[in-house]
N, C-alpha and C positions, 0 to 999 in steps of 0.2 A: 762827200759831195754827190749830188745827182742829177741827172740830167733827164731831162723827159725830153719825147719825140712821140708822133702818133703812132708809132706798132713797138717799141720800147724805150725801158728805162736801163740807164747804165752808169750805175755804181760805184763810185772811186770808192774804193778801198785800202788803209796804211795799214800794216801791222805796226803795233805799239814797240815788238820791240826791236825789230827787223829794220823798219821804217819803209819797207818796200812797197811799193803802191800795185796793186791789181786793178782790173777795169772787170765788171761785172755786166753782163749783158740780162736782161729779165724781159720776154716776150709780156705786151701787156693783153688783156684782155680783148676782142672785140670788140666791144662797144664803147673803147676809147676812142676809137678811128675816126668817126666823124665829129669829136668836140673837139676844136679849138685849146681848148683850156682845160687838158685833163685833171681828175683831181690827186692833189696829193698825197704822197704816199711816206709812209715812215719805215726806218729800216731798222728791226732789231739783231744783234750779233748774239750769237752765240758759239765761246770759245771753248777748241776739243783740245788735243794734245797735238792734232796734225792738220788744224785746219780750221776755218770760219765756217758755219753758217747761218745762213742769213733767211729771215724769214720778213716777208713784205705786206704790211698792215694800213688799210686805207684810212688816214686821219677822220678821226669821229666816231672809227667805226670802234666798239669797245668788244671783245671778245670776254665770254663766259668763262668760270671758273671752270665748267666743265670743258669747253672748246680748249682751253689752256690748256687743263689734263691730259687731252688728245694730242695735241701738237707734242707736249712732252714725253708722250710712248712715242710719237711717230717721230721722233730727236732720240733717243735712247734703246729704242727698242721696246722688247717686252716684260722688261723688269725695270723699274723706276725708283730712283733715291730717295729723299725726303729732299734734300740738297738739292737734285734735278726739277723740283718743284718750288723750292725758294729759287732758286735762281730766271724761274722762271715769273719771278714775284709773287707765286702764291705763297699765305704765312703758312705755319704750321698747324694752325688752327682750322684754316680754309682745310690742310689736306687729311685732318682729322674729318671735318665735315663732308670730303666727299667720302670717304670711306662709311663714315654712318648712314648717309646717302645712297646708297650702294654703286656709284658709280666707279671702284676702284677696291681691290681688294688687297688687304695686307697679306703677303704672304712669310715675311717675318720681319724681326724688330726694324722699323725704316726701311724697307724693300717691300713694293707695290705693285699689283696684274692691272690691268683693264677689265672690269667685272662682264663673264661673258665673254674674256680672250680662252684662249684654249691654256692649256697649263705650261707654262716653261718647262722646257725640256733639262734634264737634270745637266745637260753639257751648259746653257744658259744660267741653271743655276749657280753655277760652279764659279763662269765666267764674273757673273758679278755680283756675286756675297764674297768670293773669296778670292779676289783678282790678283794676288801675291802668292797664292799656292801654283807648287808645280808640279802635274802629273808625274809619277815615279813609280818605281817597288813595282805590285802586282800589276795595277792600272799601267805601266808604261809598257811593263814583258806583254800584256795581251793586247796592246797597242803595235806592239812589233811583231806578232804570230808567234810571239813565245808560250803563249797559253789557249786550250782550247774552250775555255768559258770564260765567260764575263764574269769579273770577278763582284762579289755583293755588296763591296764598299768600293766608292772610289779612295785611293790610296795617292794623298798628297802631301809635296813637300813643303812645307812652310817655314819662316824665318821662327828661331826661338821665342819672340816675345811676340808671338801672335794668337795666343791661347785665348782670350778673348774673344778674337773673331773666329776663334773655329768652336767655341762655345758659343755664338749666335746662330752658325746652321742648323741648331738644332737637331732636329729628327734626321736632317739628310745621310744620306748613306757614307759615310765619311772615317776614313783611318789617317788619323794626321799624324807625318812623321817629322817631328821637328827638327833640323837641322842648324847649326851654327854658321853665324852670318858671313865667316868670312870664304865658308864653302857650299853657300847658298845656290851661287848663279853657276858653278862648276857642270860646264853639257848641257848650260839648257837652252833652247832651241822651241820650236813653235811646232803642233800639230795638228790635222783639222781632225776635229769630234764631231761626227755627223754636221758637219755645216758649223762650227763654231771653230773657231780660233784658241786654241788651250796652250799656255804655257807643257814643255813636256821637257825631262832630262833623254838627251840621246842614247845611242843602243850604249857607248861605252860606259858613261856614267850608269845607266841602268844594270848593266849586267857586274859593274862595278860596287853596284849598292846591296844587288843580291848577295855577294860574301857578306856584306857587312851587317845585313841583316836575317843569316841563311838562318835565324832559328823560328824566323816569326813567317819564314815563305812552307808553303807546301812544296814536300821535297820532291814531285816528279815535277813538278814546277821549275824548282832551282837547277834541277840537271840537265831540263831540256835546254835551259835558258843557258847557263855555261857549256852544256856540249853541243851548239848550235854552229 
């Protein structure tokens, strides 16, 4: 439901499965205020994992394939799904044409830049081509100040049947160490990567994975990391 008023509109909102109702307030434009009869407005949802949002479109007015594209990095971020653009009702065809267009750049198989954004940062990368990996091994010790350089690959832990998706990163700098599922999520814990949010195993899992994998770690590596 909506309501309008001259300086806002405010937005009944259920959750489908909750059933709880939120009220939304949305400040309207100035030059609502002196008409009587503001015009209507439509409201589209867009569902995350923790949350709605909502974006407010004047009836009539038709937004561009391109303007769509924009809304959906500025909904997502800097990297974009093929999915993130259906759902946003562009086909798959449309988002082949912006791409030939050059308004959007693949940067691998269904994951997309804004042509002219700066390049994703490889913590961004990580984030979402391979959003079930978890920082570990080398990547988590020089995460902790167990090592004194950045190591050349990042080193993650992935569910066994995800070969596939770590054969789509391609080129990225990547050591996947496949793990079994039922000792998958064993320490893992969240940590910030230059400004991203990365799944990470904690010091004990980490320093616990160094035995198990002391023949593939560099051994001043492995000894500062156990006699720490």
């Amino acid at each position: 439901m909506i309501i309008f008023s001259s300086n806002f509109i405010v937005v009944c909102l259920t959750h489908e499965h909750s059933k709880s109702t939120h009220n939304l307030k949305i400040k309207t434009p100035p030059y609502w205020h002196n008409h009587r009869n503001p015009p209507q407005y439509i409201m589209s949802t867009y569902k995350t994992h923790a949350n709605l949002k909502i974006s407010v479109q004047k009836v009539g007015v038709t937004l561009s394939k391109i303007e769509i594209a924009h809304n959906v990095f500025g909904r997502v971020g800097a990297i974009a799904k093929t999915s993130d653009f259906v759902a946003a009702e562009l086909s798959n065809s449309d988002v082949v044409s912006l791409c030939n267009q050059g308004y959007i750049e693949r940067i691998r198989h269904g994951f997309f830049k804004l042509s002219g954004a700066d390049e994703p940062s490889e913590e961004e990368m990580l984030s979402r081509l391979l959003p079930q990996g978890i920082v570990c091994v080398e990547s988590a010790l020089f995460y902790y100040g167990y090592g004194d350089f950045t190591p050349r690959k990042w080193t993650v832990a992935v569910p066994s049947s995800s070969s596939r998706a770590v054969k789509a990163m391609g080129d990225f700098p990547l050591k996947a160490y496949y793990v079994q599922n039922e000792f998958y999520h064993y320490g893992e814990t969240a940590g910030d990567f230059n400004g991203v949010s990365l799944p990470v195993y904690d010091r004990k899992r980490t320093v616990c994975d160094c035995f198990k994998y002391r023949t593939k770690l560099d051994s001043e590596i492995f000894n500062k990391a156990i006699n720490t």
